[in-house]
N, C-alpha and C positions, 0 to 999 in steps of 0.2 A: 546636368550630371545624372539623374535619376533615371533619364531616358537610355545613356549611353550603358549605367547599370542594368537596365531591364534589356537591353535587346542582348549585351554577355550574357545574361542569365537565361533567357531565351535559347542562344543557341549554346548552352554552355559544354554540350557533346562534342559539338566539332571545333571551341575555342579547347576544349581540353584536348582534342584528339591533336592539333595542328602542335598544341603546346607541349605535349608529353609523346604522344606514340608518334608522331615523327623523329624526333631526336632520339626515343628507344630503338626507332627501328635500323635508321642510319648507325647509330652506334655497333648493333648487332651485326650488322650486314659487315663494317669495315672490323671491327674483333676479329669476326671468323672468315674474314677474308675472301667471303665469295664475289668471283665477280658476278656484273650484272649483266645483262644480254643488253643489246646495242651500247654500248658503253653508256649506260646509266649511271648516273652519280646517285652513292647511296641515301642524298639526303633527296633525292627528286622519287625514288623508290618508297622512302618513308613519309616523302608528303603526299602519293598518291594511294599509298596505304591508309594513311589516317583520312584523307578524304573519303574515303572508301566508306569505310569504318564508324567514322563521323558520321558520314551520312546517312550510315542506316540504323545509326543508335539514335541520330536526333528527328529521323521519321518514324520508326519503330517504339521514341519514346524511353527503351533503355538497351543496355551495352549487350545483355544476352539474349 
């Protein structure tokens, strides 16, 4: 149990980015009704955002 704690805590950038700014950004995206280019579905746009995102907050250490 400790272990599976330490390694969420470890990446906790990109556990929060997949957990919160995907789902912000999908929501954002179908709100304002843009579409996407290639027909991207807004939640495959908001998980490659937060991967994005994630990954350079959890190499860089922090979000700005």
């Amino acid at each position: 149990m400790t272990f599976v704690l330490k390694t969420i805590f470890d990446y906790g950038a990109v556990v929060f980015a997949f957990g919160f700014i995907a789902p912000l950004t999908m929501q954002i995206i179908t709100r304002a009704g843009i579409d996407l280019p290639f027909g991207l579905a807004p939640l495959m746009a908001g998980l490659i955002l937060a991967t994005v995102w994630g990954g350079i907050a959890q190499y860089r250490g922090r979000w700005i």
